[in-house]
DOLUM-664874 format. One record per residue (C-alpha): residue number from 1; residue in one letter; x, y, z. Coordinates in nm, 2 decimals, always signed. Layout:
N
+-----+------+--------+--------+--------+
!  nr ! rest !      u !      v !      w !
+-----+------+--------+--------+--------+
! NUM !    a !      X !      Y !      Z !
...
+-----+------+--------+--------+--------+
This chain:
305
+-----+------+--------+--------+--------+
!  nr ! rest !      u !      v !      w !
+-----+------+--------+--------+--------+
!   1 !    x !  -9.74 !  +2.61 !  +6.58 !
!   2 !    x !  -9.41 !  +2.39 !  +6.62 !
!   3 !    x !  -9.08 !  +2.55 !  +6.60 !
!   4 !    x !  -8.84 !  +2.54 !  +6.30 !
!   5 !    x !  -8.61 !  +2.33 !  +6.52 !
!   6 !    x !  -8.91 !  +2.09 !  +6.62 !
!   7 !    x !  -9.01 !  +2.04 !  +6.22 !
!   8 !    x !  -8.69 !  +1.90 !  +6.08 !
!   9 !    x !  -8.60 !  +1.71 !  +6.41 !
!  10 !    x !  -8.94 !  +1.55 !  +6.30 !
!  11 !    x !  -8.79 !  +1.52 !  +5.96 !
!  12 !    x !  -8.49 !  +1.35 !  +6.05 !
!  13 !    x !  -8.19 !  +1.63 !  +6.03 !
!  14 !    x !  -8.10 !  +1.92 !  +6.20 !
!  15 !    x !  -8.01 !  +2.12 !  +5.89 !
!  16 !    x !  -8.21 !  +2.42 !  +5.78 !
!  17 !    x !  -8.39 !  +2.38 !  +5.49 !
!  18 !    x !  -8.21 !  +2.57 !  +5.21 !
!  19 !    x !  -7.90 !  +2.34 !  +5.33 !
!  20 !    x !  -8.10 !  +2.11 !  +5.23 !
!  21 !    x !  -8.18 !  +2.20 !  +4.90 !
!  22 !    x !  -7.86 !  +2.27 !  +4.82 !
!  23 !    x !  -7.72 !  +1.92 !  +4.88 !
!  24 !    x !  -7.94 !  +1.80 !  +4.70 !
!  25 !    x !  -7.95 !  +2.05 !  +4.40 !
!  26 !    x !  -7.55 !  +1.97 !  +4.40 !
!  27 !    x !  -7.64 !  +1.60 !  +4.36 !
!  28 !    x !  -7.89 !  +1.65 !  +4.09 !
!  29 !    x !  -7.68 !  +1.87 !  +3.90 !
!  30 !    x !  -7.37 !  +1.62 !  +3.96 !
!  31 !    x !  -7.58 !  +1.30 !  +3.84 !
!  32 !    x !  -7.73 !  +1.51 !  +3.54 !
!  33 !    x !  -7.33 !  +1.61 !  +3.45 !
!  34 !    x !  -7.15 !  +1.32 !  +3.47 !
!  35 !    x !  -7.42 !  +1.01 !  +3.43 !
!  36 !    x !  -7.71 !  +1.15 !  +3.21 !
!  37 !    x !  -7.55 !  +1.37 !  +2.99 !
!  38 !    x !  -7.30 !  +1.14 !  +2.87 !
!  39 !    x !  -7.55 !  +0.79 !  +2.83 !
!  40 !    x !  -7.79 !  +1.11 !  +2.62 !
!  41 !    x !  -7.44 !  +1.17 !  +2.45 !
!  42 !    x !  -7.40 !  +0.78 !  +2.40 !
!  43 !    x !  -7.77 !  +0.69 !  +2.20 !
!  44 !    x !  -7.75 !  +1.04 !  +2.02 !
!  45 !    x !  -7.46 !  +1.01 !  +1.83 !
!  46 !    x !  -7.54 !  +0.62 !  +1.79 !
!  47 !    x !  -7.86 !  +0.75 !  +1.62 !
!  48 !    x !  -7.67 !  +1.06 !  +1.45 !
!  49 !    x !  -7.69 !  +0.95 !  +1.09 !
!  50 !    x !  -8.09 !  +0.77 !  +1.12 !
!  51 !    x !  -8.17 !  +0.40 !  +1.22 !
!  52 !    x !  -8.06 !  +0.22 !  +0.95 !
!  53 !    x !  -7.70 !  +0.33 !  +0.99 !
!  54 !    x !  -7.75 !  +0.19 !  +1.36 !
!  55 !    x !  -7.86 !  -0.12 !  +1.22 !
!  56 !    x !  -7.61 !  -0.12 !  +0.96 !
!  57 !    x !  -7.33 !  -0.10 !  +1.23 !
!  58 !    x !  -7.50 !  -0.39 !  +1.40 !
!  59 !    x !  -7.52 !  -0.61 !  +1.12 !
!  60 !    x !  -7.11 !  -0.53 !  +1.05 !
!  61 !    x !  -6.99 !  -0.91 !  +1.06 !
!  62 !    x !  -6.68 !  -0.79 !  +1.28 !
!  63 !    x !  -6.97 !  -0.64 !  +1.54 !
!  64 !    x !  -7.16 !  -0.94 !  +1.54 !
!  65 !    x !  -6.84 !  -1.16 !  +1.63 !
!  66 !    x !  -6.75 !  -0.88 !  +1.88 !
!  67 !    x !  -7.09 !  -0.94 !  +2.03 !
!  68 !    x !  -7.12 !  -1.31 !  +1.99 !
!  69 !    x !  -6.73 !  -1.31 !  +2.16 !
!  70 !    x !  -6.91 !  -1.09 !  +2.49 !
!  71 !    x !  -7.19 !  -1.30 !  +2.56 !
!  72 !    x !  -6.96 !  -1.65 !  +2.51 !
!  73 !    x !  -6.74 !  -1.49 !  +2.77 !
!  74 !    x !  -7.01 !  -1.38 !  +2.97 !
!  75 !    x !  -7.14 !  -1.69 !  +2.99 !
!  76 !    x !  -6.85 !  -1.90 !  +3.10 !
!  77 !    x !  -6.79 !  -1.66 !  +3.36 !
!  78 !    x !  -7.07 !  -1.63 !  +3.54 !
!  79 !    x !  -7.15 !  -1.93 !  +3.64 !
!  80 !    x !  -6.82 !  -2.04 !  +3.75 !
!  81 !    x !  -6.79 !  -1.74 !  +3.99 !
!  82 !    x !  -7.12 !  -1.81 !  +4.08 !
!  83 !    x !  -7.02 !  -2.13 !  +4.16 !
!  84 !    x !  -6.70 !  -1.97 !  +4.35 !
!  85 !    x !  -6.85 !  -1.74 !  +4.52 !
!  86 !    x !  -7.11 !  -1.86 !  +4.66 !
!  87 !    x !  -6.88 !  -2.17 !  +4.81 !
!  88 !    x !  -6.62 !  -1.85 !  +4.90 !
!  89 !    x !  -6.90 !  -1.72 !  +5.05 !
!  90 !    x !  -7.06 !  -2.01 !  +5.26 !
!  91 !    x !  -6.70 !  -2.08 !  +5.37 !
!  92 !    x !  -6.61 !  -1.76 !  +5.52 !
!  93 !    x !  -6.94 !  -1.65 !  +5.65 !
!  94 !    x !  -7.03 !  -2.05 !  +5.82 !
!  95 !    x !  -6.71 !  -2.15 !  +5.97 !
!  96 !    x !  -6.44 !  -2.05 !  +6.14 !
!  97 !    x !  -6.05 !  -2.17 !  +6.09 !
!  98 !    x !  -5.75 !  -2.09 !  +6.01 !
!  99 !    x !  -5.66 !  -1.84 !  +5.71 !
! 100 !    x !  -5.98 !  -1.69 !  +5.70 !
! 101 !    x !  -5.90 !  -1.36 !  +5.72 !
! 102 !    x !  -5.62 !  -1.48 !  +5.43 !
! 103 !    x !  -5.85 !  -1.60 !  +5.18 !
! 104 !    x !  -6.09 !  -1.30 !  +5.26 !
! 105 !    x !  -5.75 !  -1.08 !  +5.16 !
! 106 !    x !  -5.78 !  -1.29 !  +4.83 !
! 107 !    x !  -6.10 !  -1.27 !  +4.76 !
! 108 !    x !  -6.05 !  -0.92 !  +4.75 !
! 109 !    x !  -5.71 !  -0.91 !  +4.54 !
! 110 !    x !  -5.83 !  -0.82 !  +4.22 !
! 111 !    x !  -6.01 !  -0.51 !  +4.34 !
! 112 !    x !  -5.66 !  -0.40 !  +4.45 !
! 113 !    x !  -5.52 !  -0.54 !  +4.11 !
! 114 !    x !  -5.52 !  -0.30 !  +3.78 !
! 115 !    x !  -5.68 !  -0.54 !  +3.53 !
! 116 !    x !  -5.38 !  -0.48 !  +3.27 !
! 117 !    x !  -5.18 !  -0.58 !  +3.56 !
! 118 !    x !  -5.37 !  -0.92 !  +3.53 !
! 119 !    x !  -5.37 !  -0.95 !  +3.23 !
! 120 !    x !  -4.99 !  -0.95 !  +3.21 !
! 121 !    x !  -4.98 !  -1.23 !  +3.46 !
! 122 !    x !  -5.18 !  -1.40 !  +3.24 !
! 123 !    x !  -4.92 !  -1.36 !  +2.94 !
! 124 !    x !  -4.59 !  -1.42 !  +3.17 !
! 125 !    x !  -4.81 !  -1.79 !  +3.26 !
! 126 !    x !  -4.95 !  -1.85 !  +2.93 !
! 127 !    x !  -4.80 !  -1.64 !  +2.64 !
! 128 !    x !  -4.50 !  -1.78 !  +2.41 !
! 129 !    x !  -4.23 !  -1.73 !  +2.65 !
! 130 !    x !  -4.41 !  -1.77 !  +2.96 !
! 131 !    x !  -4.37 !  -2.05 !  +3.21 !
! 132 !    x !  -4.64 !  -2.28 !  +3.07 !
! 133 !    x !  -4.57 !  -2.15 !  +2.67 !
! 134 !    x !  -4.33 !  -2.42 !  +2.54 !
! 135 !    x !  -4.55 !  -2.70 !  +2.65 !
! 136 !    x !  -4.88 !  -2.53 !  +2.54 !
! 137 !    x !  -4.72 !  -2.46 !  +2.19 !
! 138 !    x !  -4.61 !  -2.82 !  +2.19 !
! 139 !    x !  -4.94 !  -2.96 !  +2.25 !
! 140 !    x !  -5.11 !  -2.68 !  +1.98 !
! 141 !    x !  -5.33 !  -2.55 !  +2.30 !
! 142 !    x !  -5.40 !  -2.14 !  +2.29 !
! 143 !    x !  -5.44 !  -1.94 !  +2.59 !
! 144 !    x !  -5.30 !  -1.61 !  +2.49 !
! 145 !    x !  -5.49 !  -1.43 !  +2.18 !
! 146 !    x !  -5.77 !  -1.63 !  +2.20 !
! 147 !    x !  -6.12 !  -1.71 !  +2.36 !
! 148 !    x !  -5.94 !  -1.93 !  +2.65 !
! 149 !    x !  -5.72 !  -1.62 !  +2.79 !
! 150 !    x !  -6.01 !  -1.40 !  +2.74 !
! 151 !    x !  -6.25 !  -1.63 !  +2.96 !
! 152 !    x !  -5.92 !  -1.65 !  +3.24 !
! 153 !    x !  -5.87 !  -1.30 !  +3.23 !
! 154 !    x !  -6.31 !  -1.22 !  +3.27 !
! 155 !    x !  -6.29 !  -1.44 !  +3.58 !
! 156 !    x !  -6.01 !  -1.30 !  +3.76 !
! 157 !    x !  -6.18 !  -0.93 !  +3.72 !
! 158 !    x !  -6.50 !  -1.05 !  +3.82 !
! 159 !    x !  -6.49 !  -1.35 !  +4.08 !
! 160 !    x !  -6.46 !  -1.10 !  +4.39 !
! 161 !    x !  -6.85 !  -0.95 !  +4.30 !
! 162 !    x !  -7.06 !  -1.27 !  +4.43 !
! 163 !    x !  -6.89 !  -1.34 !  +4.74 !
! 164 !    x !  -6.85 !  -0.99 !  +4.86 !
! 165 !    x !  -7.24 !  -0.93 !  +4.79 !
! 166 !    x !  -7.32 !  -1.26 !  +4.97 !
! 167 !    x !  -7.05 !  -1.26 !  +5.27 !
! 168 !    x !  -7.18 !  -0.99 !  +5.48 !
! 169 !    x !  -7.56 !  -1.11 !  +5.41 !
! 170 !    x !  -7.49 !  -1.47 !  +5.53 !
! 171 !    x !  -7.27 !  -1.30 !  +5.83 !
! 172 !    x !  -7.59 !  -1.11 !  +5.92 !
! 173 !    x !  -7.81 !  -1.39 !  +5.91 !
! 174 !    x !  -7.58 !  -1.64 !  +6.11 !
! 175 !    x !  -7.57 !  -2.06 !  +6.15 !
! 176 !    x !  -7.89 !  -2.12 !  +6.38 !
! 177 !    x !  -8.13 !  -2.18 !  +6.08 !
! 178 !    x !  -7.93 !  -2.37 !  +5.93 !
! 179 !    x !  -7.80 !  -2.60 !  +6.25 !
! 180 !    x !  -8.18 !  -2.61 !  +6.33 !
! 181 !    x !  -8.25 !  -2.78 !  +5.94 !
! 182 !    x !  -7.95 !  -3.03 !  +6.03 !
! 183 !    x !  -8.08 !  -3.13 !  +6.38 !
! 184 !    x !  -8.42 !  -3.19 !  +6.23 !
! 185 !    x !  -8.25 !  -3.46 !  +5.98 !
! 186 !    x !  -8.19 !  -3.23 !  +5.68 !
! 187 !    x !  -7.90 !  -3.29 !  +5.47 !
! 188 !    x !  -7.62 !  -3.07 !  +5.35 !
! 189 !    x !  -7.78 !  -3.02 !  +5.01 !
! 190 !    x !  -8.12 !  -3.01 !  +5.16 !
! 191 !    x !  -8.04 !  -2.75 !  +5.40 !
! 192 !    x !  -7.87 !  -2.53 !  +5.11 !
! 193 !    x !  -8.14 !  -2.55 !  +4.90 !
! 194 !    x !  -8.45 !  -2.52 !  +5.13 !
! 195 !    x !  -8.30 !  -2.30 !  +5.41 !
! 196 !    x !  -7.96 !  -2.06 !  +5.30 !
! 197 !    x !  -8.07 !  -2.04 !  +4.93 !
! 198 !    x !  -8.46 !  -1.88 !  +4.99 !
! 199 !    x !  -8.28 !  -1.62 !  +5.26 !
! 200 !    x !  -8.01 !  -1.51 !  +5.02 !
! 201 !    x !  -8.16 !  -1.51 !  +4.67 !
! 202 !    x !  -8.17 !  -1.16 !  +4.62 !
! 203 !    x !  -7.82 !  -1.12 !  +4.69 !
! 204 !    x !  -7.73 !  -1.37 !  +4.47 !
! 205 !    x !  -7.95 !  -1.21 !  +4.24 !
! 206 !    x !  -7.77 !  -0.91 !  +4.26 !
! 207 !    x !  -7.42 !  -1.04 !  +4.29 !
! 208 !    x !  -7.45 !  -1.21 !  +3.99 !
! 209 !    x !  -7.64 !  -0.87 !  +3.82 !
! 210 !    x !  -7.29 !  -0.71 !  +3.90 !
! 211 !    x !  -7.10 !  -0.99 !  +3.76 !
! 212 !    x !  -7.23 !  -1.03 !  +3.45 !
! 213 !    x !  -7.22 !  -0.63 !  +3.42 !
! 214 !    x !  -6.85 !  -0.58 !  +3.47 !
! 215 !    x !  -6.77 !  -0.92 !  +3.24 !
! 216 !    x !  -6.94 !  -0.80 !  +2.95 !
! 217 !    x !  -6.79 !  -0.47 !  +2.98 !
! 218 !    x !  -6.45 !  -0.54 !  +3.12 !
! 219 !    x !  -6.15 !  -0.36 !  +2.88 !
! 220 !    x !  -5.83 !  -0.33 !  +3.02 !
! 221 !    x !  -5.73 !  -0.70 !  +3.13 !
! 222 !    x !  -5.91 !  -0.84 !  +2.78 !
! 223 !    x !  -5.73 !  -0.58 !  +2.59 !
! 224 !    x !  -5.39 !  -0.75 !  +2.70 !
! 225 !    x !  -5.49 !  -1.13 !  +2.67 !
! 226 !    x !  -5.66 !  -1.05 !  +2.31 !
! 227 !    x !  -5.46 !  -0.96 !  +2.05 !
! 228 !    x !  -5.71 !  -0.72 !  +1.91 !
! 229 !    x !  -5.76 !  -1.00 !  +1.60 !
! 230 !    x !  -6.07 !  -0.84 !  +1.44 !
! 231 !    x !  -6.35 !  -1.08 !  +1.43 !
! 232 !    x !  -6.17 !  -1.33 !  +1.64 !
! 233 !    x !  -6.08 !  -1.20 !  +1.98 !
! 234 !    x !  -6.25 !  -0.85 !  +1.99 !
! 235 !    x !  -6.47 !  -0.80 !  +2.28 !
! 236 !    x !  -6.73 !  -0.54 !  +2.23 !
! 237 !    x !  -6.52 !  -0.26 !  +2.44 !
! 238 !    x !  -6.25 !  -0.34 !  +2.22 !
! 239 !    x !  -6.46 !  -0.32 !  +1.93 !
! 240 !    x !  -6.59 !  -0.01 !  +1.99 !
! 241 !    x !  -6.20 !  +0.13 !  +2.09 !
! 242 !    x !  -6.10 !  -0.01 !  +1.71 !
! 243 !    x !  -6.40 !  +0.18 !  +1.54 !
! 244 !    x !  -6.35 !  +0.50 !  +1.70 !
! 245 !    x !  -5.98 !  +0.51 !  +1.64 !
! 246 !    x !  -6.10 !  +0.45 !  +1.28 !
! 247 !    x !  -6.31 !  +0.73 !  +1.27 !
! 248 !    x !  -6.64 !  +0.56 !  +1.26 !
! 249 !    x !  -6.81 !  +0.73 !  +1.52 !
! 250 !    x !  -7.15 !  +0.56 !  +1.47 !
! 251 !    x !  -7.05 !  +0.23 !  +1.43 !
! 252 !    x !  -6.88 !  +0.30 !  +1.71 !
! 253 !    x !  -7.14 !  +0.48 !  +1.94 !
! 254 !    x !  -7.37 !  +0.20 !  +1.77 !
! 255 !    x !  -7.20 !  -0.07 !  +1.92 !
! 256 !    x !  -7.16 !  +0.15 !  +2.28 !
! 257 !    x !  -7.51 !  +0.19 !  +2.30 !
! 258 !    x !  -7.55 !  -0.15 !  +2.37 !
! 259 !    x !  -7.32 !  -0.17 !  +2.66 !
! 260 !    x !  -7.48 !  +0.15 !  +2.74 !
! 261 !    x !  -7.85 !  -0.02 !  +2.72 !
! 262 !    x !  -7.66 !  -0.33 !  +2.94 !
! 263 !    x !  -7.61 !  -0.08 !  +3.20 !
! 264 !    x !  -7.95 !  +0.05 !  +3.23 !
! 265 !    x !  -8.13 !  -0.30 !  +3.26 !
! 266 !    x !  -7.83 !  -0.38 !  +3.56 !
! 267 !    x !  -7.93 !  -0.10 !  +3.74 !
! 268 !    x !  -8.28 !  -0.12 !  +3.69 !
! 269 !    x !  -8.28 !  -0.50 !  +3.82 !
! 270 !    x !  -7.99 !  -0.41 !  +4.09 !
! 271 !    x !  -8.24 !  -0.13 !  +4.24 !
! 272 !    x !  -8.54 !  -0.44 !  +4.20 !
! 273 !    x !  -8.28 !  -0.68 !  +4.41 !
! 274 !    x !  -8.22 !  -0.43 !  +4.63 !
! 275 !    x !  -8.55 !  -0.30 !  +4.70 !
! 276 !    x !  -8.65 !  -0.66 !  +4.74 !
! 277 !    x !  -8.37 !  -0.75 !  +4.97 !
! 278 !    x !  -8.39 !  -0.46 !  +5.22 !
! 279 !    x !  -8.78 !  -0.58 !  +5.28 !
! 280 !    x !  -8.66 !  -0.90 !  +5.34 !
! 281 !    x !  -8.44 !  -0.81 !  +5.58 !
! 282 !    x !  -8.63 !  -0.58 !  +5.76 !
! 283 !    x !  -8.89 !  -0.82 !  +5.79 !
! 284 !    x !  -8.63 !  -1.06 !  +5.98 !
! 285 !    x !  -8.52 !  -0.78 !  +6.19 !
! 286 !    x !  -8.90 !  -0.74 !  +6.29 !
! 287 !    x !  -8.95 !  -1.04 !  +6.34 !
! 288 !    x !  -8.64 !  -1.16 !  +6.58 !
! 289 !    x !  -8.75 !  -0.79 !  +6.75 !
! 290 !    x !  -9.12 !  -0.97 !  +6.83 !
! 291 !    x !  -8.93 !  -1.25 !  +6.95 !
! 292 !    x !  -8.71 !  -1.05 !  +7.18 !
! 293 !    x !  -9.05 !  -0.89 !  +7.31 !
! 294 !    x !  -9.24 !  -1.22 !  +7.35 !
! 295 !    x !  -8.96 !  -1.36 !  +7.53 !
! 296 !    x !  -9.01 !  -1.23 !  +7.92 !
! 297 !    x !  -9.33 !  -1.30 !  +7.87 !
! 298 !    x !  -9.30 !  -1.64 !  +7.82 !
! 299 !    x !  -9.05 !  -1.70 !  +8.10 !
! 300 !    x !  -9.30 !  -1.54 !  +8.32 !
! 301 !    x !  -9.58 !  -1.78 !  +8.20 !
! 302 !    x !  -9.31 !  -2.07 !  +8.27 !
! 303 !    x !  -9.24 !  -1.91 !  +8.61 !
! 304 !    x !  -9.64 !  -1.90 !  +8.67 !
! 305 !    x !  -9.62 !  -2.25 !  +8.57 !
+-----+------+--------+--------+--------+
């Protein structure tokens, strides 16, 4: 019979047992606290007064602009920083010159930034008396208070989530696939599409998953930029912020509990992309660790040669 100090180096830790258990007791209580409790808290009071009061709080014309408003902004956003980060990416990850590390420092800005912090950027550039407001109001052109601001201020909160997913993946999987596509005739767009897209679709996948996530549900920099016009510039966090100051709690939790059902899908199809992406890699780790193996062997058959 092995020892207790033989069974859990076989499984992987040196704690006893009970240690354990208590980690992850702690955990489970933690998650159950301060993750399922509240989303339980979320859909129950949503659902407090029956189904058709949910439905009716859908239906509410200022909740369908709120929601029409979301996905508009959502939809604009995405892409562009898909765009962006992926080129952010490819740039920092490819090539080497100078002010790299400085537009890796900026890529990275608005995690550093409070988001009502950028949204008051946006209002010193754009609003009335800000540096571009006289010729904007000359030209009838709104930024501030409406969809335009709304769409800046999404973007500048989210654009960091692509390229920070994708930069350390392309880092890991280097330049030689690629310079082997472009030796062998391929073209730029070719070699991007056939040979750096396939290897980094999941992380786009998920980069994107994120991004879409945090513009749909971003508050504090839209809250600045909007106006809080009802039916016009409301958001659906902002929504939900006018309802509950109003006392409508289940119009209010009605209209969380799709944000809330927004986060569920994200993390289902993050832990997919994830799952997904760590076979993929491990399969290329396997496989360059055959080809590390294979390798004296066939210098030694080149030798014999």
């Amino acid at each position: 019979m092995s020892s207790p100090i033989v069974r859990r180096a076989e499984a992987g830790t040196t704690e006893a047992a009970w240690v354990r258990y208590t980690l992850i007791g702690i955990a489970l209580v933690f998650l159950f606290l301060f993750l399922v409790l509240p989303l339980a808290a979320v859909f129950a009071e949503a659902f407090r007064k029956g189904f058709e009061a949910y439905w009716e709080a859908l239906k509410e014309p200022d909740a369908w602009s709120a929601i029409r408003l979301t996905l508009i902004t959502a939809l604009i956003a995405v892409p562009l920083n898909l765009v962006f980060g992926v080129a952010a990416a490819w740039c920092i990850a490819k090539y080497e010159f100078k002010g790299k590390s400085v537009l890796t420092t900026l890529v990275d800005l608005p995690f550093s930034v409070s988001p009502v912090v950028a949204g008051l950027v946006y209002v010193l550039m754009f609003g009335a008396q800000g540096w571009f407001g006289p010729w904007l109001q000359e030209h009838d052109v709104k930024v501030i208070f409406a969809v335009p601001g709304i769409v800046l201020a999404t973007i500048f909160v989210t654009f960091p989530f692509i390229a920070r997913e994708l930069i350390p993946l392309m880092q890991a999987q280097g330049n030689e696939e690629e310079q082997a596509a472009i030796v062998l005739g391929a073209t730029g767009w070719q070699t991007f599409w056939y040979v750096t897209l396939p290897n980094i679709k999941w992380g786009l996948i998920y980069g994107v998953i994120l991004c879409n996530a945090r513009a749909m549900g971003e508050f504090g920099a839209v809250s600045v930029v909007s106006g809080h016009i009802r039916g016009q510039t409301n958001t659906m966090p902002l929504h939900v912020e006018i309802l509950y100051n109003e006392y409508q709690s289940v119009a209010a939790f009605a209209v969380a509990s799709l944000l809330a059902l927004l986060a569920l899908v994200t993390l289902v199809i993050k832990s997919v992309a994830e799952w997904r992406q760590e076979r993929e890699m491990k399969a290329i780790s396997e496989l360059s660790l055959e080809n590390i193996k294979a390798a004296p062997l066939d210098l030694s058959l080149k030798a014999a040669t």
